[in-house]
N, C-alpha and C positions, 0 to 999 in steps of 0.2 A: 956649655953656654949656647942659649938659643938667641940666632939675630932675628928682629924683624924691622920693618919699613913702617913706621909711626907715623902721628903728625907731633908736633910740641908746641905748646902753647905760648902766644907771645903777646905784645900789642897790651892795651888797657882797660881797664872795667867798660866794658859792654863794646869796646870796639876790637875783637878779636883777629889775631894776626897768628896763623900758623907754617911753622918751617913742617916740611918734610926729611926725616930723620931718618938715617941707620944704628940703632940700638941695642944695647944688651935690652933681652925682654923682662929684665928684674931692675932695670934701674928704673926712677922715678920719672913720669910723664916728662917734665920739665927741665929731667936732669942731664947728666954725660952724655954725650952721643957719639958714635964713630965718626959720624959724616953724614953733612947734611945733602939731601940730592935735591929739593927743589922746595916750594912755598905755596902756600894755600889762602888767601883773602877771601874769607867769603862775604865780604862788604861789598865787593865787587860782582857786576851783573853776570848772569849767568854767562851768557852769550861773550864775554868780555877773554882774550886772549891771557890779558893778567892773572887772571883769576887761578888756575893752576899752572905751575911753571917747575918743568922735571927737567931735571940732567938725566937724557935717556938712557946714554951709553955707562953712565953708574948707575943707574937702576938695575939694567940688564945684568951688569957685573952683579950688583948683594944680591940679585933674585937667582943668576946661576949657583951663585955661592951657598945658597940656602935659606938664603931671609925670607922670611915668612911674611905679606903683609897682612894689613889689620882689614876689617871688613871697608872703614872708609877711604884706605886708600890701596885696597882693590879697586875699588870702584873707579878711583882718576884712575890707574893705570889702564883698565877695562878703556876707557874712555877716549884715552890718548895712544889707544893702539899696541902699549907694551906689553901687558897682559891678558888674558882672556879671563873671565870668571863666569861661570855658573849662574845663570838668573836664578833669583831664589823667587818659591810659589811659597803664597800664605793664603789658600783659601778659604780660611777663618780669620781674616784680615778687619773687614767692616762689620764683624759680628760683635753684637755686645754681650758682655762679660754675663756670669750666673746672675751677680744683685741686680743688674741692670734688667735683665731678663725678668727676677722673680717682682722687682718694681712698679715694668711693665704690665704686669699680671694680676698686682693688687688695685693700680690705677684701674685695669681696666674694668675688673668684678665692682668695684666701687664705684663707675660711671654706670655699669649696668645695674645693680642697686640704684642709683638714684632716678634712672631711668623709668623703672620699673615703681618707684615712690611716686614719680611723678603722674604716671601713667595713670597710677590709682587714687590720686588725688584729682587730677582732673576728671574721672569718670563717677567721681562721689560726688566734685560740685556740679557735673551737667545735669544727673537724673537721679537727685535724693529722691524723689517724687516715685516714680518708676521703681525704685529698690523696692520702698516701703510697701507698696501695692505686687509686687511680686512677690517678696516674701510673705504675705499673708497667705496666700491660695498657697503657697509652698506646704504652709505649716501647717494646713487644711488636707492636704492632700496625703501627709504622710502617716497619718493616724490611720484614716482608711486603708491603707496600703499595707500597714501593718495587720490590720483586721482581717483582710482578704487572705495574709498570707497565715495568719493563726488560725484561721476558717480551714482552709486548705490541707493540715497538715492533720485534724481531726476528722475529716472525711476520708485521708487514707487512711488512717488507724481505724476507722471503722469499717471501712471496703477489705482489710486487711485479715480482721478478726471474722467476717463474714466468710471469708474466703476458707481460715482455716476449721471454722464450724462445719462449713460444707464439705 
């Protein structure tokens, strides 16, 4: 039989009243308890004396004894000097989860698309004028370029065949 130091729930829909418990750790929340050593309000202000309230010198007895407490009432004992406990680190604490992550990431490709729509919609309504005139001399220029380079490749073929004549 393992003991530990609980809370148990008391009080009424939405105004919660907790006793501090010494307990078998297989009986129900709310159920049998050896003994209770103090009470928990947390209706009550932080800063407010009431608000936790331990019978020390029975704590000090089920903790020698072997009662094991729970993570939140380590924490009152931490608090009110009976206990010491372990600060816990969670440096993955304010990080958000994988969906959140992968959500962030389709947002953002999908403002940069629209970005990028927008971008090219505003530089078609400023200089429709300017395209059409540049793309003329574009399509003028690429013919000849092709010409120069087909010109080119038959002056080595014949620089080439002179070479091996001679």
């Amino acid at each position: 039989m393992s003991i530990s130091l609980r809370l148990s729930r008391g009080g009424s829909k939405k105004r919660p009243y907790y006793k501090v418990v010494v307990a078998n750790s297989r009986a129900p929340r709310d159920g049998k308890y050896l003994e209770q050593v103090g009470t928990y309000n947390p209706l009550l202000a932080k800063d407010d004396e009431n608000r936790v309230r331990l019978i020390e010198d029975r704590v000090k007895y089920w903790l020698g004894v072997g009662a094991q407490p729970t993570d939140r009432v380590a924490r009152m004992l931490d608090k009110a000097g009976i206990k010491e406990r372990a600060a816990t680190n969670n440096p993955q604490k304010g990080e958000p989860g994988e969906k959140a992550k992968d959500r962030a990431e389709e947002k953002a490709a999908k403002l940069a698309e629209a970005e990028e729509a927008k971008k090219a919609a505003e530089e078609a309504a400023n200089a429709p004028a300017e395209e059409v005139a540049a793309e003329e001399p574009a399509a003028e220029e690429a013919p000849a370029a092709e010409e120069v380079a087909a010109e080119a490749p038959a002056e080595e073929a014949a620089a080439s065949e002179e070479q091996a004549e001679g």
